[in-house]
C-alpha positions in Angstrom: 153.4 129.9 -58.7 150.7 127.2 -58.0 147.3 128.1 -58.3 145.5 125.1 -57.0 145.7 122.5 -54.0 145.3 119.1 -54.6 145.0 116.7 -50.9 144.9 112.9 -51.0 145.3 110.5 -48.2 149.2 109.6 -48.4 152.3 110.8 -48.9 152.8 108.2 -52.1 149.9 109.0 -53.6 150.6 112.7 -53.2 154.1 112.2 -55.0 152.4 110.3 -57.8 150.0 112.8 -58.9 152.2 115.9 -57.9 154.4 114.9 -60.8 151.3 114.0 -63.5 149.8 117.5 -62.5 152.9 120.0 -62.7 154.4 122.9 -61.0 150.4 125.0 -61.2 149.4 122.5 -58.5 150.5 121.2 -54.3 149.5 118.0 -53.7 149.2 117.3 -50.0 148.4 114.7 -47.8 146.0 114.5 -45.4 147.4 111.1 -43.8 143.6 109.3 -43.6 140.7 110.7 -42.2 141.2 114.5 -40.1 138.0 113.4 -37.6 136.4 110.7 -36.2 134.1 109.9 -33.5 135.4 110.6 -29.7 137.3 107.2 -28.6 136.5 108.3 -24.9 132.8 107.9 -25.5 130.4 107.3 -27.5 129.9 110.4 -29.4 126.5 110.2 -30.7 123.3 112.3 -29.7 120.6 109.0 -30.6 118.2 111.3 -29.2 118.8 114.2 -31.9 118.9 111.8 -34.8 121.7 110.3 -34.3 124.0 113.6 -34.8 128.0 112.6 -34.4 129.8 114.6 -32.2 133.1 114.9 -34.2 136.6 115.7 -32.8 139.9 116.2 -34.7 142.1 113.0 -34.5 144.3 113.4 -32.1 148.1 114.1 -33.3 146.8 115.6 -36.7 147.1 119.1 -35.4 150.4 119.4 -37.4 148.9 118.2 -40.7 146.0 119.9 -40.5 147.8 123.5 -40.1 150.1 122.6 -42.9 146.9 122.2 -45.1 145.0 125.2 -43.5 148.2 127.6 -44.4 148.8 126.1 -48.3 144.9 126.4 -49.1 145.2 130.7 -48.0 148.1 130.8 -50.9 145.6 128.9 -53.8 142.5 129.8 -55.9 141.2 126.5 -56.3 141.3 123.5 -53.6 140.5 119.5 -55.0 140.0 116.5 -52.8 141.6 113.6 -54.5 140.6 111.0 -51.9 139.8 107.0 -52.8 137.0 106.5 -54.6 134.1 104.8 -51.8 132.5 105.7 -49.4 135.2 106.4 -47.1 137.3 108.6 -49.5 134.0 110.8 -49.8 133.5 111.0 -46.1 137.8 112.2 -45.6 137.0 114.5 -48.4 133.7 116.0 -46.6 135.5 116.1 -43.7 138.2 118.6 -45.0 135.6 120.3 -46.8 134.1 121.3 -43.7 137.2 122.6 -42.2 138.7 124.3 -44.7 135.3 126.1 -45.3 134.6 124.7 -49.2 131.1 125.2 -50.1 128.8 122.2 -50.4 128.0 123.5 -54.3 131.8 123.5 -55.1 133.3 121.4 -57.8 136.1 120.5 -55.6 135.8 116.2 -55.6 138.1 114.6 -58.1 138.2 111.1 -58.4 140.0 108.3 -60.7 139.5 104.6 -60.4 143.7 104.2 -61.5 146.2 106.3 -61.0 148.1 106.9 -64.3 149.0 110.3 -65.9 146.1 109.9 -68.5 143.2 109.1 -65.8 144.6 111.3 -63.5 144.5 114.6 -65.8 141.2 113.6 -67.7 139.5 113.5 -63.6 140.8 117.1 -63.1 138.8 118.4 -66.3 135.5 117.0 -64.2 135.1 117.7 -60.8 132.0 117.6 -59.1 130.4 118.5 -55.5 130.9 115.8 -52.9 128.8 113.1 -53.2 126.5 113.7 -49.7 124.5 110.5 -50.2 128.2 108.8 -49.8 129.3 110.6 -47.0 126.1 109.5 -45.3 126.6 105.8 -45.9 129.7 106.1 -44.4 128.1 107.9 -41.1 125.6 105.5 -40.8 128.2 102.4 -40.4 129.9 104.5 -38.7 127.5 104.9 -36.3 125.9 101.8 -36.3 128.6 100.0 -35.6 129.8 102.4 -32.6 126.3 102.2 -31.3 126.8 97.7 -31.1 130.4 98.5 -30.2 129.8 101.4 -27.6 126.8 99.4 -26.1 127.5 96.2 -26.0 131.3 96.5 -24.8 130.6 97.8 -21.3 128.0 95.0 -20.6 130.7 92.2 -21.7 133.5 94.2 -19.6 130.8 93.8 -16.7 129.7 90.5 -17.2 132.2 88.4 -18.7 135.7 89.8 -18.6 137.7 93.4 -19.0 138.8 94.5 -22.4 136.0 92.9 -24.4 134.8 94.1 -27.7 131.5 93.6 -29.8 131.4 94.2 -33.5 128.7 93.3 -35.9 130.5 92.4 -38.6 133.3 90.9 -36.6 130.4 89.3 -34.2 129.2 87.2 -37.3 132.7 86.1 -38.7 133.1 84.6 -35.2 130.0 83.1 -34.9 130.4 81.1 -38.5 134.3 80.2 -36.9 132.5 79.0 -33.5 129.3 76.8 -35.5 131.9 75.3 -37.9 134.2 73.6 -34.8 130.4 73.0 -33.3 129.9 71.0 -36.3 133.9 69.7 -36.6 133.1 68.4 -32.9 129.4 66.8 -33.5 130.8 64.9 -36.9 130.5 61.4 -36.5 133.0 59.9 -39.1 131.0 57.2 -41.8 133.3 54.2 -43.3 133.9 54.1 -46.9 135.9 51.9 -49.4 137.6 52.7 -52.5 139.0 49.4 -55.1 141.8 50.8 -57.8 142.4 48.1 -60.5 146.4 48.4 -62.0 145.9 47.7 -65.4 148.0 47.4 -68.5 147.8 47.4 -72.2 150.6 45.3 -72.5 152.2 48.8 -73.6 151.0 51.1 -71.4 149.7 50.9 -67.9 146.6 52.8 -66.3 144.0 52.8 -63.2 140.4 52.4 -63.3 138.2 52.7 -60.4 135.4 50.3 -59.0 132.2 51.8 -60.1 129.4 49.2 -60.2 128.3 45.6 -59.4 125.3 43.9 -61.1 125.0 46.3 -63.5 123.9 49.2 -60.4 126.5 52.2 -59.2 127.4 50.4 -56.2 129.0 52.7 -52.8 131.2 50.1 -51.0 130.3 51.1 -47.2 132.6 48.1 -45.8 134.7 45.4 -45.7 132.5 42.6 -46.4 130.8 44.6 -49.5 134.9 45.4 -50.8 135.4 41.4 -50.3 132.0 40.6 -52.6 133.9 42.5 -55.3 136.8 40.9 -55.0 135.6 37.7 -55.2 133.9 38.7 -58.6 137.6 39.9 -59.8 139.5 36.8 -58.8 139.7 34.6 -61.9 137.9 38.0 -64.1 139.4 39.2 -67.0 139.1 42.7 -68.3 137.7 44.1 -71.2 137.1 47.7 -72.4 133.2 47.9 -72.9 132.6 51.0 -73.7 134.3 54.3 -74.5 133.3 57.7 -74.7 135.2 60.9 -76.6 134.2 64.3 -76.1 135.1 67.6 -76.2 134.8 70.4 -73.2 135.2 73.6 -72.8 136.5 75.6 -69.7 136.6 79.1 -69.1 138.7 81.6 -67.4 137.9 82.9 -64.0 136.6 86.7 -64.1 139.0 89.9 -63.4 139.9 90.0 -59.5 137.7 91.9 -56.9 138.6 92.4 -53.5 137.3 89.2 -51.9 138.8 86.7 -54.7 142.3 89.0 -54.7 142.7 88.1 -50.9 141.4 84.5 -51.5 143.9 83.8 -54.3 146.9 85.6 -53.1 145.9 83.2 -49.2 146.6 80.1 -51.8 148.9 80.7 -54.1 151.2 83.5 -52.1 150.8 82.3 -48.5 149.8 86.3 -47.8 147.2 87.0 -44.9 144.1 89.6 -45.9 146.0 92.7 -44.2 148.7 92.0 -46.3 147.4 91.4 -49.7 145.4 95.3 -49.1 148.6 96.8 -47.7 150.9 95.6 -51.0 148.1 96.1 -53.3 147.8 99.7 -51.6 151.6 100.2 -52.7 150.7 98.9 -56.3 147.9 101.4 -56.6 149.1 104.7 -55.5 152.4 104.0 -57.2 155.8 102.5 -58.2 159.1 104.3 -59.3 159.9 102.5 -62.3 163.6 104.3 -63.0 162.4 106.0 -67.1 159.2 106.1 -66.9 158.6 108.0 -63.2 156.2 106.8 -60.6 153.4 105.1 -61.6 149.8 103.4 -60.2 150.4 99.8 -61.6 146.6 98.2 -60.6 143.5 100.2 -60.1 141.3 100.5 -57.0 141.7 97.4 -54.9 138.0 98.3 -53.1 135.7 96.9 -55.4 133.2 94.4 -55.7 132.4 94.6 -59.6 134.2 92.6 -62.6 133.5 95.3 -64.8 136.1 96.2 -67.4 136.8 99.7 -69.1 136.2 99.3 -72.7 139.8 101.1 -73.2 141.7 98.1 -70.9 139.5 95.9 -72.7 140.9 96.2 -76.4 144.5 97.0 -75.0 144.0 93.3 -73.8 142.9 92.3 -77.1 145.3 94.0 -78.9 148.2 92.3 -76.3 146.7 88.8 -76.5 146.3 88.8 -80.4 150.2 90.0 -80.5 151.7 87.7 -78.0 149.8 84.7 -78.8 147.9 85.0 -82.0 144.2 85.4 -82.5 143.2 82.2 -81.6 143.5 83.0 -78.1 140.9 85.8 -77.7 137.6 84.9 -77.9 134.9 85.7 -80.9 132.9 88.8 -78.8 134.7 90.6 -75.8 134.4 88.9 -72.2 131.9 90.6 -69.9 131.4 88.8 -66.5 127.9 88.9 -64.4 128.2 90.3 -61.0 129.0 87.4 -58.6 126.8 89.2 -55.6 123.2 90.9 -56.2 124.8 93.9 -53.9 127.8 94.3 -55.8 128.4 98.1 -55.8 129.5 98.0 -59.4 131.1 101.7 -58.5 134.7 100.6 -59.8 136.1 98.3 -62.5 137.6 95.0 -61.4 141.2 94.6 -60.4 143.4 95.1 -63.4 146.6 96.2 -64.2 146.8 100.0 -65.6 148.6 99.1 -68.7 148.5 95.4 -69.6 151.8 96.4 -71.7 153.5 96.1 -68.4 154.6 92.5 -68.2 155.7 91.6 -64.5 159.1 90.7 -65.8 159.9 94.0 -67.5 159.4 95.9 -64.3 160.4 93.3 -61.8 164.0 95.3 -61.2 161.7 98.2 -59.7 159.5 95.9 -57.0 160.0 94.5 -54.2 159.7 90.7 -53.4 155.8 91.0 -52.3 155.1 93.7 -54.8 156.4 92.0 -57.6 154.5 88.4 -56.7 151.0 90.0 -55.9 151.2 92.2 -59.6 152.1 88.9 -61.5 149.3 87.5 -59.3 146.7 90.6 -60.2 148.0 90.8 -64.4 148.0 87.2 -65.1 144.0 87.0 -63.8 143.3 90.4 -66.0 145.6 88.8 -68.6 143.6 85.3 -68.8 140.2 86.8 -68.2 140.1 88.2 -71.6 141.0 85.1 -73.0 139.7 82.1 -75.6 138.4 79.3 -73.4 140.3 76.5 -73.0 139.3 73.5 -75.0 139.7 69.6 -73.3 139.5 66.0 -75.0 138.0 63.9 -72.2 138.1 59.9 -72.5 135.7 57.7 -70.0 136.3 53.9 -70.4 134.3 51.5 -68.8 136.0 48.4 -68.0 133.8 45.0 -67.6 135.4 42.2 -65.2 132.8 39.5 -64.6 129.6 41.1 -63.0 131.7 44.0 -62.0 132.3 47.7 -64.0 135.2 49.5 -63.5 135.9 53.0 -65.2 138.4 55.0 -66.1 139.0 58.9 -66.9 141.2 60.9 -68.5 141.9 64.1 -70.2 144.2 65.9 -72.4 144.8 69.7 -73.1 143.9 70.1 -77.0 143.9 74.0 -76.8 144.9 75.7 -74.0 143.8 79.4 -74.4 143.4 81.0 -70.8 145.4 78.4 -69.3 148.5 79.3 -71.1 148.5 81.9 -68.8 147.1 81.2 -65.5 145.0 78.7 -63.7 143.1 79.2 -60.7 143.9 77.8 -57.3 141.8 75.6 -54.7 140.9 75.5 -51.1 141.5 71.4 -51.1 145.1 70.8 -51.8 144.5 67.2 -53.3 141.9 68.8 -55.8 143.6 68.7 -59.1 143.9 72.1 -61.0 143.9 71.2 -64.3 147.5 72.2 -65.1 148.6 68.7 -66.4 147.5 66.0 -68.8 146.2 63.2 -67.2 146.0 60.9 -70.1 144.8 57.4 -71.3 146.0 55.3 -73.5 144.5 54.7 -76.9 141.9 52.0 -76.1 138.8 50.8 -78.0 135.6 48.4 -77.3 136.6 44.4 -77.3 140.0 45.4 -76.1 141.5 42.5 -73.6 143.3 44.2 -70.7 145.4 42.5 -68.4 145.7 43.4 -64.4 148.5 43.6 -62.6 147.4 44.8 -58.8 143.7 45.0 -57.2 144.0 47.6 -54.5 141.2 47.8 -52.3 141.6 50.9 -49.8 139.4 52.1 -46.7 138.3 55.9 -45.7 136.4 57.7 -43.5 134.4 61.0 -43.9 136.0 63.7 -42.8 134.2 66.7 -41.3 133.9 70.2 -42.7 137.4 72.0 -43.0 137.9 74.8 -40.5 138.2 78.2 -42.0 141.5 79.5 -43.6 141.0 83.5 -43.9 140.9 82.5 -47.7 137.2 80.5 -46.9 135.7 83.1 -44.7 136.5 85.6 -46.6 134.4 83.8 -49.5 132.4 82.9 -47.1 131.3 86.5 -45.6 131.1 87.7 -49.7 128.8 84.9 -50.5 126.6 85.9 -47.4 126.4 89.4 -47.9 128.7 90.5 -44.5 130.9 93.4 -45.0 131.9 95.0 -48.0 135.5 95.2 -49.8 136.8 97.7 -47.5 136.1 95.6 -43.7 137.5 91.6 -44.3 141.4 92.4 -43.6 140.4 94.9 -40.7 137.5 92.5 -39.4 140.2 89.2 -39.8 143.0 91.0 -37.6 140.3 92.3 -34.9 138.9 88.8 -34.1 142.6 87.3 -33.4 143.8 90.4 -31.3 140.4 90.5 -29.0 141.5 87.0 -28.1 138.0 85.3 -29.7 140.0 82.9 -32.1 143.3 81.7 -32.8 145.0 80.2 -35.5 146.6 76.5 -35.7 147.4 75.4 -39.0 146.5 78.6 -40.6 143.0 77.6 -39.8 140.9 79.6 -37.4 139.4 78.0 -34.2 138.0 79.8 -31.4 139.4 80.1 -28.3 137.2 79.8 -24.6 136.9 83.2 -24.4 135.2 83.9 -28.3 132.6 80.7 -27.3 131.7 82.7 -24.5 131.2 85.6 -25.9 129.4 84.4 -28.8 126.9 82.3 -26.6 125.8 85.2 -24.7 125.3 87.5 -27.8 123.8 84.2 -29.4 121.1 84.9 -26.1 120.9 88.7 -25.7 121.4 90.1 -29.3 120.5 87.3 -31.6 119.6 89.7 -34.6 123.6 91.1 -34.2 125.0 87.4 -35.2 121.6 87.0 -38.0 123.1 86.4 -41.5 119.8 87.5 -43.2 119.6 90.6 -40.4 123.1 91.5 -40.9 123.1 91.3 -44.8 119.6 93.6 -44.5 121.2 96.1 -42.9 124.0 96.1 -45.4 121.9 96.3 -48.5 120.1 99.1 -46.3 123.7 101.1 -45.9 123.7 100.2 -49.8 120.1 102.2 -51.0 121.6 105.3 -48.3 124.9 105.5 -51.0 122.3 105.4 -54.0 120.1 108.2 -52.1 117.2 105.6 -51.8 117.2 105.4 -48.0 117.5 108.3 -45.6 120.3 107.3 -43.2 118.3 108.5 -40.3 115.2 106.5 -40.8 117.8 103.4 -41.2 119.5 103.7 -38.1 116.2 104.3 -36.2 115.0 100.8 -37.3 117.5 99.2 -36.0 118.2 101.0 -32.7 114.5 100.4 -31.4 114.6 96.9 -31.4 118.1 96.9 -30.3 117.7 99.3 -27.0 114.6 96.7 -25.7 117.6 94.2 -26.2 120.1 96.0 -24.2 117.5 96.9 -21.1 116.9 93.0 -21.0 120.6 91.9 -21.2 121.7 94.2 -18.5 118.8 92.7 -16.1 119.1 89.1 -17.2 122.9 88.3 -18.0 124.7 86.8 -15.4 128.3 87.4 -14.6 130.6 84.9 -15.7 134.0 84.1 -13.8 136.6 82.9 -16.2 139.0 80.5 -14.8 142.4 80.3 -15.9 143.2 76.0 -16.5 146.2 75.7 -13.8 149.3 73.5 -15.4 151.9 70.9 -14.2 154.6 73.2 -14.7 155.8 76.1 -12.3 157.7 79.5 -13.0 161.1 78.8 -12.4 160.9 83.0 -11.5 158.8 82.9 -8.4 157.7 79.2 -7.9 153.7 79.8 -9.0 151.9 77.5 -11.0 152.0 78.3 -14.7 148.0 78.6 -16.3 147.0 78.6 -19.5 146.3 81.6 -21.9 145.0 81.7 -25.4 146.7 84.2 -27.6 146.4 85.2 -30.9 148.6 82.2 -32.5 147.1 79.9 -30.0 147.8 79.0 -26.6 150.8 79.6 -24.1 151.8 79.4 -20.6 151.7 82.6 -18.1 152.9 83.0 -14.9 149.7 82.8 -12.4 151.2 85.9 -10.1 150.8 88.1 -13.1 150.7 91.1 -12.9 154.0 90.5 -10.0 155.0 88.0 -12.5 155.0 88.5 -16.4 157.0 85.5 -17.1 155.7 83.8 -20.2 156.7 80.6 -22.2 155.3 78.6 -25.3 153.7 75.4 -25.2 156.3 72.8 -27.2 155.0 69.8 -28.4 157.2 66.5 -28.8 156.8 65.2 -32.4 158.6 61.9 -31.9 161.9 62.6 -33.7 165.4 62.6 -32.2 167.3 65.9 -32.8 169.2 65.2 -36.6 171.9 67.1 -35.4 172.6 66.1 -31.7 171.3 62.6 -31.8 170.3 63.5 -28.2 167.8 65.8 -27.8 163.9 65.6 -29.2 162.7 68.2 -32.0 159.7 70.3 -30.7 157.4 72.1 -32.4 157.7 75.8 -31.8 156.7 79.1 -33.0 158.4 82.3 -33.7 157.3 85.6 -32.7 155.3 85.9 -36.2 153.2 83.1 -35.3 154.7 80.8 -37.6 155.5 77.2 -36.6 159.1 76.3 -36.8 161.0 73.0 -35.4 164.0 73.0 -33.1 166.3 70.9 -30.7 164.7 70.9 -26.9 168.2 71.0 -25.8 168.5 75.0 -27.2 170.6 76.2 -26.6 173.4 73.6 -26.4 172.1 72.5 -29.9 171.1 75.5 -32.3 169.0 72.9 -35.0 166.1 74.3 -36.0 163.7 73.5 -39.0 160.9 75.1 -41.2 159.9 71.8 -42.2 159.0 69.1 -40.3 161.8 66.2 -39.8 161.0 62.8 -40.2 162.7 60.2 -37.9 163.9 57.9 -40.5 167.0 58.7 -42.3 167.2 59.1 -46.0 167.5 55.7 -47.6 169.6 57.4 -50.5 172.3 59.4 -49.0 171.5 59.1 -45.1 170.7 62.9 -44.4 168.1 64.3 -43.0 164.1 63.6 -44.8 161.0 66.4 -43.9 157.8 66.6 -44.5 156.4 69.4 -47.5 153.3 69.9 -48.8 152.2 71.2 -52.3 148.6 71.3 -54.1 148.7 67.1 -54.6 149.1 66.8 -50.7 152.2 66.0 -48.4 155.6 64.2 -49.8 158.5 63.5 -48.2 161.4 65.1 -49.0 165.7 64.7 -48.7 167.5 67.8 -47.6 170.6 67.0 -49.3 169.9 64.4 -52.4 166.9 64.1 -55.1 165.1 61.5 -53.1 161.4 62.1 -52.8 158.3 59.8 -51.9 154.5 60.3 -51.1 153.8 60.5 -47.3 151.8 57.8 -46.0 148.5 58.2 -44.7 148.3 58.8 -41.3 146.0 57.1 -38.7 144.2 60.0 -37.7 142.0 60.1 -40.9 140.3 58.1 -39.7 139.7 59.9 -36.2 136.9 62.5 -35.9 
């Protein structure tokens, strides 16, 4: 007979810990929060400090019966939510209605689920952490006060269905200043001059570096041509070399931001996706012997910190696996990357580091396995030796000119016998091979084979990937761990941005909105504002702040700012851009809409009409498999671009990658166009044949 009731959040975590705590205990769940704020209005008395009126969810009458009825047949009740702010706040929450007294040891919490942490959490419970709770109320509140107040003046003035969020108000605003600055770039000439030189035995490049004996930037063509004419009848000559050793270091244990950064680059996943799998991964895994188990710990966290207990297991796995030489002198301990890091939870990390990926791979799925490789191999090389680096510069003397040279070879690669970190910038080079010189010494004659002089333009700021705003709103202070995957999927289904090219850019309807916050409610889009108020919802959670006081601050100056909005902001008709083509259902015009993956064409008697269809866009190339129809680009209902026959469906071709026009020059079959981390290649569908993709013409565009 069970004596105590144990309630968590979800039915997996609930059937990982039921079988840790034995037959004395019922583990329920409680399916997320119980009660929130009203959705119907706004549900907060400002005038009564700012007192929530809270209702029970709606459609959790069921669940909440089932735990009302199993906590009458118990002694003892536990809440076992997640360990934040929002875990406390489910747990106060059910507290309150299942009448457990504010001095009652009934919060249990664990940073990983495994049956160790698990049962040494249930030998210390403690009372709810009310400094917590009211963190949680007060963003709770603040932001239902900006989106409760704010929305009905954008619905009035600007158009139906509009939403205002600070957090997601700011992550627009940086998306909508970055294409102001893409748009304002004036593109500035530069030229690069390779030398192809040989050895006689070995062949190498060197780069033009300086003139006169001054670094010289080449700007244009007739500075490139006063080089050249210096290298005509030169010879080369090594005049220098330099030897040294460096040192690199691993990257620290994953929090949440870098988790979702590095699983964007190396495992194509969006933010909502890396949280959802890394949810799976927490709360538990069958794995067939050894029963279900929580593979990673909390993936809400903002701190590198390591337990000392993971930290020697890593020690004692690295020594094991690939001798001592590969862990450092004195453990690795890793500064916290943000002044406001929480430091409330360790870092990400596997459970057990025993678990290699491959031993358990049988028991994950596809995304589960690739993201807990992801998560153990940063753990894995964060506890390890540096790597170690011989670097050779040569300087090259040809006439009046200098050219140099740089390579580098792995001499010890601790860390990076296990994992590397990825870039943003596809052409930046990771480090993962050699790039190496041949031996060469001062005196030494060098022939040339090939002067290539080359010219570029500057190239404006990259639009955001989620992976660079994420960094981005961690670097300024915006958010915390829990609200980057929520805040990313709101902006794209309110219609404010869309994505091309897994970039974000922001639609009409986001510039719009932003400009008139940007004139009514500048302090709501404020970095340094927005940041203050989350180091304010920081000091409530450490009981430095009363949450009241807090949210009176801000409302004071923000109420003047409402009052002068709804008297000053002028209505705004949006206009729907009328196309060329008409609905071959009713004979309108087709106009223009902006969805979340960009624009498409609607039917201009909608609501009559709902016909809809994508914009396709020609890319020049006859259809491979009809040799009459053109290949479009196209995208599926995912968002994701794919290429097909415009003759569909007559011809069914279709393509992930894009096709090139000219045939193979091997086998005659199809070529497309892939990308990796050097860039964009060209590629044969059928044979081995593979060469770099030239450069394109628009680099040099703005």
């Amino acid at each position: 007979m069970a004596d105590s009731l144990v309630i968590v959040e979800s039915p997996a975590k609930a059937k990982t810990i039921g079988k840790y705590l034995g037959s004395k205990f019922i583990v329920k769940a409680s399916m997320g929060h119980i009660r929130d704020l009203p959705k119907s209005q706004i549900g907060v008395e400002v005038n009564k400090n700012f007192e929530p009126k809270y209702i029970t969810i709606r459609g959790k009458g069921s669940v909440l019966k089932e735990l009302k009825d199993a906590s009458k047949r118990v002694k003892k009740i536990y809440l076992a939510a997640d360990p934040d702010r929002e875990g406390e706040a489910i747990a106060w929450h059910l507290a309150h209605y299942l009448d457990i007294s504010d001095q009652d040891a009934c919060r249990v919490v664990f940073n990983e689920i495994t049956k160790q942490a698990v049962k040494d959490a249930f030998k210390t419970p403690r009372k709810i952490n009310q400094d917590l709770v009211n963190a949680q109320q007060a963003r709770r509140i603040l932001d239902r006060l900006v989106g409760y107040k704010i929305s009905p003046l954008l619905w009035k003035k600007v158009k139906k269905g509009l939403s205002a969020g600070r957090v997601q108000s700011v992550a627009v605003k940086l998306i909508y200043d970055r294409e102001n600055e893409i748009n304002a770039f004036e593109p500035e000439e530069y030229w690069t001059i390779t030398a192809k030189l040989t050895t006689g035995t070995a062949d190498f490049e060197a780069k033009f570096y300086s003139i006169g004996g001054d670094k010289k930037e080449l700007h244009n063509e007739s500075e490139v041509n006063e080089v050249l004419a210096e290298l005509q009848k030169a010879d080369f000559t090594v005049s220098e070399v330099k030897e040294k050793e460096r040192q690199r270091n691993p990257s620290p244990p994953f929090i949440t931001s870098s988790m979702q950064q590095e699983a964007a680059r190396k495992l194509n996943f969006r933010a909502a996706k890396t949280m959802s799998v890394a949810q799976q991964l927490y709360e538990g895994i069958d794995l067939g012997s050894e029963g279900t188990v929580g593979l990673i710990t909390y993936m809400r966290t903002d701190s590198t910190r390591i337990s000392p207990v993971a930290q020697e297991e890593a020690k004692e796995y690295i020594e094991q696996k690939y001798g001592a030489s590969y862990y450092p002198e004195t453990p690795r301990t890793y500064l916290k990357k943000n002044a406001n890091a929480q430091d409330a939870h360790e870092a990400i990390r596997p459970s057990s580091v025993l678990r290699e990926p491959d031993q358990i791979k049988e028991h994950l799925s596809r995304d589960q396995f690739r993201l807990y490789k992801l998560v153990w191999e940063r753990f894995v090389a964060s506890q390890m030796a540096s790597a170690v680096l011989d670097t050779m510069t040569v300087d090259l003397n040809a006439a009046n000119t200098v050219f140099r040279a740089v390579g580098s070879k792995v001499k010890f690669a601790g860390f990076m016998k296990v994992y590397v970190e990825g870039t943003d910038d596809a052409a930046v080079d990771t480090g993962d091979d050699d790039k190496l010189l041949p031996p060469l010494k001062q005196g030494d004659p060098i022939k040339k084979k090939q002067i290539d002089p080359k010219q570029h333009f500057t190239q404006p700021p990259p639009r955001y990937t989620e992976a660079r705003l994420v960094k981005a709103l961690e670097e300024m202070g915006i958010g915390r761990p829990s609200t980057y995957a929520p805040t990313l999927e709101t902006i794209q289904k309110r219609g404010y941005v869309a994505i091309e090219e897994k970039k974000f850019v922001p639609t009409e309807l986001g510039e719009l909105v932003i400009e008139q916050m940007i004139e009514f409610f500048p302090e709501i889009l404020d970095v340094e504002f927005t940041a203050h108020m989350e180091e304010g919802l920081d000091h409530i959670e450490e009981g430095k702040e009363d949450w009241v006081r807090v949210l009176s601050e801000f409302y004071e100056s923000f109420e003047k700012r409402l009052e002068v909005a709804e008297e000053e902001m002028e209505k705004i008709e949006i206009q729907d851009e009328v196309s060329d083509e008409i609905c071959e259902k009713c004979g309108r015009h087709f106009v223009y809409k902006m969805g979340r993956f960009g624009k498409f064409l609607a039917c201009s008697g909608f609501p009559d009409c709902r016909n809809t269809k994508p914009i396709v866009k020609d890319i020049g190339v006859t259809c491979p498999s009809c040799h009459e129809g053109k290949i479009i680009e196209r995208r599926s209902k995912k968002g994701r671009i794919f290429y097909g026959c415009d003759r569909y469906p007559e011809c069914e071709f279709v393509s992930w990658d894009k096709p090139v026009e000219a045939p193979c020059p091997n086998c005659g079959s199809m070529l497309v166009e892939k990308r990796n981390k050097s860039g964009t290649f060209i590629q044969c569908v059928q044979c081995d044949f593979k060469e770099e993709a030239k450069e394109e013409a628009s680099e040099q565009e703005d």
